[in-house]
DRENPA-3360 file (N, C-alpha, C; in nm, 2 decimals, always signed):
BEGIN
1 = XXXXXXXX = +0.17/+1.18/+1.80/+0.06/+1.08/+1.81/+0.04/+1.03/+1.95 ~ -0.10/+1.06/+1.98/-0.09/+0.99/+2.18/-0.17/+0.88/+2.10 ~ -0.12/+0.77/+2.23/-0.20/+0.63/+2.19/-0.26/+0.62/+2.29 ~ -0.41/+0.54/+2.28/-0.54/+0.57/+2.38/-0.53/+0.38/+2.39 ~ -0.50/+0.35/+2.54/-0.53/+0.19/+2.56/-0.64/+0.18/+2.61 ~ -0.75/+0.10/+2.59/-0.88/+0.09/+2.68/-0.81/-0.02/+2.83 ~ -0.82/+0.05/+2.91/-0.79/-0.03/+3.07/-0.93/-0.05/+3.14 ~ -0.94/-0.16/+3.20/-1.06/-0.16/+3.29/-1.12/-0.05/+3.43;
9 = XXXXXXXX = -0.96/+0.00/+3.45/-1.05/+0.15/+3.51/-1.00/+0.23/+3.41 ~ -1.07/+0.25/+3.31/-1.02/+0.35/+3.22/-0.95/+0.34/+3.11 ~ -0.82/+0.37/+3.15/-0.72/+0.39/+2.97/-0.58/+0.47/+3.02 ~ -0.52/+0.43/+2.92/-0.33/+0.49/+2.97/-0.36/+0.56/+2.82 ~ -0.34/+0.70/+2.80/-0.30/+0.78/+2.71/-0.11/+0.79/+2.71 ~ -0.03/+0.77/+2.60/+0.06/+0.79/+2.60/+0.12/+0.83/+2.45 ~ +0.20/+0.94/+2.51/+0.26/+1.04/+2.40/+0.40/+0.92/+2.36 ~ +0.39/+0.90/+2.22/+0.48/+0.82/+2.18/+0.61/+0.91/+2.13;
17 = XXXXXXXX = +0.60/+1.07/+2.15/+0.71/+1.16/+2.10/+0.81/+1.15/+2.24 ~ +0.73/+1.19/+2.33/+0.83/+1.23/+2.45/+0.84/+1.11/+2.57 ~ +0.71/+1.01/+2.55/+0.74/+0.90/+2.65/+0.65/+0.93/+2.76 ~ +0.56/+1.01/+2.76/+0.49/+1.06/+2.86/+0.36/+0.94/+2.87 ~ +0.35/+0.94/+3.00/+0.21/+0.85/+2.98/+0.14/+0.91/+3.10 ~ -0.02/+0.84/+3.08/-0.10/+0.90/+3.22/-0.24/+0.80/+3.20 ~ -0.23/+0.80/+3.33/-0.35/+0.65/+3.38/-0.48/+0.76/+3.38 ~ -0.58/+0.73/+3.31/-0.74/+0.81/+3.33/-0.78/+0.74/+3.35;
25 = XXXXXXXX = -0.93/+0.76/+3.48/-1.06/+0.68/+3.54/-1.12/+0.72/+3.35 ~ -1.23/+0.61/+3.39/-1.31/+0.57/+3.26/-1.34/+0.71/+3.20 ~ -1.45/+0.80/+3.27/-1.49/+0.97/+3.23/-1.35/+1.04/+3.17 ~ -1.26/+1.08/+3.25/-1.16/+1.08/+3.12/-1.14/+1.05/+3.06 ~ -1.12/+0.94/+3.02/-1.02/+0.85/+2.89/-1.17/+0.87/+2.80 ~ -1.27/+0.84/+2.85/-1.40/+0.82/+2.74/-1.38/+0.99/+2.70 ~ -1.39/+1.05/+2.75/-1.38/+1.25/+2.69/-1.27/+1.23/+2.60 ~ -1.16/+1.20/+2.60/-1.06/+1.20/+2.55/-1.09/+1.10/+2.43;
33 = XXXXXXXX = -1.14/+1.01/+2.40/-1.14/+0.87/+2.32/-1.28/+0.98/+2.21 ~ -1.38/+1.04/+2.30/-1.49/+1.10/+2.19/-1.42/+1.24/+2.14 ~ -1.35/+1.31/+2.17/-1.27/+1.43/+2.11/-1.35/+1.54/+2.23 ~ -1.42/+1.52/+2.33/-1.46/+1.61/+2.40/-1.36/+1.72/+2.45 ~ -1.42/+1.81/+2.46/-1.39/+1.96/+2.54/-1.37/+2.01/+2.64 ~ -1.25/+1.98/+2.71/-1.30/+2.05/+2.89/-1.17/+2.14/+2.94 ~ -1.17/+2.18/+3.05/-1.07/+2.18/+3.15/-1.01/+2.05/+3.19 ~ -1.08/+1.96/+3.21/-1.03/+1.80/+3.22/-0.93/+1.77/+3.13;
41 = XXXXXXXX = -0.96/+1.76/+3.07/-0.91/+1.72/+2.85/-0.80/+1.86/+2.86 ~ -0.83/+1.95/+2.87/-0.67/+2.02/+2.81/-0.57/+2.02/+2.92 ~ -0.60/+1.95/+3.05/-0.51/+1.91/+3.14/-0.44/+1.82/+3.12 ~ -0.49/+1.71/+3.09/-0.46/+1.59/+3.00/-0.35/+1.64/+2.91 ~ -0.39/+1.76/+2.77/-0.30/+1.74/+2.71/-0.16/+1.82/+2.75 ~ -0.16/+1.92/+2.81/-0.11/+1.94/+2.92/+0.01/+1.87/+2.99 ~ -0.02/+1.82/+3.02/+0.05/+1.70/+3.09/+0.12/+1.58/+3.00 ~ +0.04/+1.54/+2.88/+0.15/+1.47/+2.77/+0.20/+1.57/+2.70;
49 = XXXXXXXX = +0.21/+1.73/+2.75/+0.28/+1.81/+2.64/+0.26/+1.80/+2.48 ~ +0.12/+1.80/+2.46/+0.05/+1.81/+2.30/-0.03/+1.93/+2.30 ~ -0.04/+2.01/+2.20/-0.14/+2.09/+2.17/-0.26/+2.03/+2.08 ~ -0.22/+1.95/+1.96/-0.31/+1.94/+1.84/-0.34/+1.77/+1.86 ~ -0.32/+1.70/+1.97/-0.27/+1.57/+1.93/-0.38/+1.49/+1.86 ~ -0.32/+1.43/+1.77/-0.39/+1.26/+1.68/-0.38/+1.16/+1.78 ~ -0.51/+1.13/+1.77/-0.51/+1.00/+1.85/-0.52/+0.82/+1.76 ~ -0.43/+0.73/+1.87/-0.46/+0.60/+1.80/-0.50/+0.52/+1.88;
57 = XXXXXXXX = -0.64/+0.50/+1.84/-0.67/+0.37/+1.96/-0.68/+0.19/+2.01 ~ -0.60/+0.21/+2.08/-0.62/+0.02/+2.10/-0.70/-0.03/+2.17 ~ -0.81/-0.06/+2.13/-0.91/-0.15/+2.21/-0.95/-0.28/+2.27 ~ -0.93/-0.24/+2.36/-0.89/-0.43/+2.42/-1.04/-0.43/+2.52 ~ -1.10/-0.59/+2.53/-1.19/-0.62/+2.65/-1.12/-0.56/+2.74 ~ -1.17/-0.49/+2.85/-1.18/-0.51/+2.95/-1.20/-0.63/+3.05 ~ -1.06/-0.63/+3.12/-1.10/-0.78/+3.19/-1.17/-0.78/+3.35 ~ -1.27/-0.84/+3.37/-1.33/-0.82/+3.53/-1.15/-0.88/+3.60;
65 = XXXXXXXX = -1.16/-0.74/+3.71/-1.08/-0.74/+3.82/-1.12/-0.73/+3.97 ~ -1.10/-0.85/+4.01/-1.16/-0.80/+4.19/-1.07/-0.78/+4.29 ~ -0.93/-0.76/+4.23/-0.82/-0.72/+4.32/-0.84/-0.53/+4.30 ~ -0.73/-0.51/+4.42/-0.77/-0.43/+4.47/-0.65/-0.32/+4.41 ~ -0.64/-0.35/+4.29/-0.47/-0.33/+4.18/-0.52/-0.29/+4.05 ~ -0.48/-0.24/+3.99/-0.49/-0.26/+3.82/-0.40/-0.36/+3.74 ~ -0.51/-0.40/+3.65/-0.42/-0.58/+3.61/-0.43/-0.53/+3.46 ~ -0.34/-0.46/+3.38/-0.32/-0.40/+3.27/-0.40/-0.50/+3.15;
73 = XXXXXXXX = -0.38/-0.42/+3.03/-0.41/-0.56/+2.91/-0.29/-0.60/+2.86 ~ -0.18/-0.55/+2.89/-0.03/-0.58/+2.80/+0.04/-0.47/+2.87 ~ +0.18/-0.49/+2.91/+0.27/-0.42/+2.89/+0.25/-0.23/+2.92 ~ +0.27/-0.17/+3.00/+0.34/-0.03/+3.02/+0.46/+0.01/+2.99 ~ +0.57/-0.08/+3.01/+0.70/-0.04/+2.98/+0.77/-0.17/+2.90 ~ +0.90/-0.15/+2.85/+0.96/-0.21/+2.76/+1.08/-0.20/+2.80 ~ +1.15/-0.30/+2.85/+1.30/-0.26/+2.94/+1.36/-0.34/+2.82 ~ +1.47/-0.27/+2.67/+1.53/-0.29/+2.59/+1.69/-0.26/+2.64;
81 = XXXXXXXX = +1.77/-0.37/+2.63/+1.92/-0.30/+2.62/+2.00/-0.32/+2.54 ~ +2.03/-0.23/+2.50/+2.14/-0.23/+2.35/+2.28/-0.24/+2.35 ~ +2.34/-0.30/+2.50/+2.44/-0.35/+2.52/+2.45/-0.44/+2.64 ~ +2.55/-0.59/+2.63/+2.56/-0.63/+2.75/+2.70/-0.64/+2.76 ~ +2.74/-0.48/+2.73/+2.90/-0.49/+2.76/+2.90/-0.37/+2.90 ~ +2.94/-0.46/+3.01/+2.99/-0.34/+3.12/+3.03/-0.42/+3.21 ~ +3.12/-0.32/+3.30/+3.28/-0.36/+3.41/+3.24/-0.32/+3.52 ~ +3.12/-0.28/+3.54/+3.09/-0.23/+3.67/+3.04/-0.37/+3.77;
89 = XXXXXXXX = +2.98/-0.46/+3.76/+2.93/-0.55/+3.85/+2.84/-0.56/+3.96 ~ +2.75/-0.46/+3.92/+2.66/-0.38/+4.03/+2.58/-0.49/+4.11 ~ +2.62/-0.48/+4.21/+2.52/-0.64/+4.32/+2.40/-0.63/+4.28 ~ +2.30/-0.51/+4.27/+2.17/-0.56/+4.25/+2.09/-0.52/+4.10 ~ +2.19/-0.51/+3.98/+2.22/-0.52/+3.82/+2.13/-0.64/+3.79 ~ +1.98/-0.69/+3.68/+1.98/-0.76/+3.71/+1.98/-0.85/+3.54 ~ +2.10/-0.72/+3.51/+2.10/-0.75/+3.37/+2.23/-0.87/+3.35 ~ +2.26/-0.98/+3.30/+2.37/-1.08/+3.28/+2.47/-1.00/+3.19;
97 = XXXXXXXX = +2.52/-0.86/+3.25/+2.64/-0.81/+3.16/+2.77/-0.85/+3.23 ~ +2.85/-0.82/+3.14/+2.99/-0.83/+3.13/+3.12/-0.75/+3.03 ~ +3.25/-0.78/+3.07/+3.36/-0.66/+3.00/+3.32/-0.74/+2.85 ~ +3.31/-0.92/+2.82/+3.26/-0.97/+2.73/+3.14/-0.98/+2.68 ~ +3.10/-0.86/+2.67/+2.92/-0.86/+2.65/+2.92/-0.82/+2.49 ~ +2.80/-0.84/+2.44/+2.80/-0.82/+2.28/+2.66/-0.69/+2.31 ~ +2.67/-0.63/+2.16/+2.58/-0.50/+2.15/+2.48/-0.56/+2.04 ~ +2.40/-0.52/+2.04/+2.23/-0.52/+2.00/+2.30/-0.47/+1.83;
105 = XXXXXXXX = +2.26/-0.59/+1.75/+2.32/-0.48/+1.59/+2.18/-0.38/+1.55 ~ +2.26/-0.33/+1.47/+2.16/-0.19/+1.40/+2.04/-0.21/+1.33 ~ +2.05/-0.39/+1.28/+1.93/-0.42/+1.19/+1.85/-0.46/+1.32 ~ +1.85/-0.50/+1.42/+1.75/-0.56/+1.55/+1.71/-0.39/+1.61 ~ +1.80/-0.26/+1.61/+1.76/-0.20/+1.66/+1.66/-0.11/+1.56 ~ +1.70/-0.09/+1.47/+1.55/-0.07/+1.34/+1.44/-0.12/+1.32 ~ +1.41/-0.26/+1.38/+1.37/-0.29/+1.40/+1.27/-0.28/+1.50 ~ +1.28/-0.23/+1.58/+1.21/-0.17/+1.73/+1.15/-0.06/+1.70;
% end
């Protein structure tokens, strides 16, 4: 399944099998979002490593941006840790672990 986000330049298509994602200007993501046909579009899939893919779409406003950045609608990544047990004490770690650290139980990680 790739998921199709609407972004105000465009759209993040992302393969939810392998983790692959990819930022498209508006003309792509719109080819992609109407099932169009191209060299463009099988580059795309291509690159999230799909042949056949189903798409799901999240549609969000587009919000006016006058920075010179992309200012997402939510989230690209998800930094989960499923333990805060470790002995290493890495100076710039910026996770609160320790040798006393507890693990994520199985019903919180089914959950995800």
């Amino acid at each position: 399944m790739i998921i199709l986000r609407q972004e105000n330049f465009g759209g993040i298509a992302f393969n939810q099998t392998n983790a692959h994602q990819l930022w498209l200007d508006n003309e792509l993501f719109n080819s992609l979002k109407n099932g169009e046909k191209s060299v463009k579009v099988n580059q795309v899939y291509r690159e999230l490593d799909v042949k056949y893919p189903e798409f799901y779409l999240i549609s969000v406003e587009p919000q006016e941006n006058n920075y010179p950045f992309a200012i997402l609608s939510g989230p690209a990544l998800a930094d989960i840790n499923i333990t805060s047990r470790c002995n290493l004490n890495c100076p710039h770690c910026y996770v609160d672990s320790g040798q006393q650290g507890t693990d994520m139980t199985l019903a919180d990680f089914n959950w995800l």
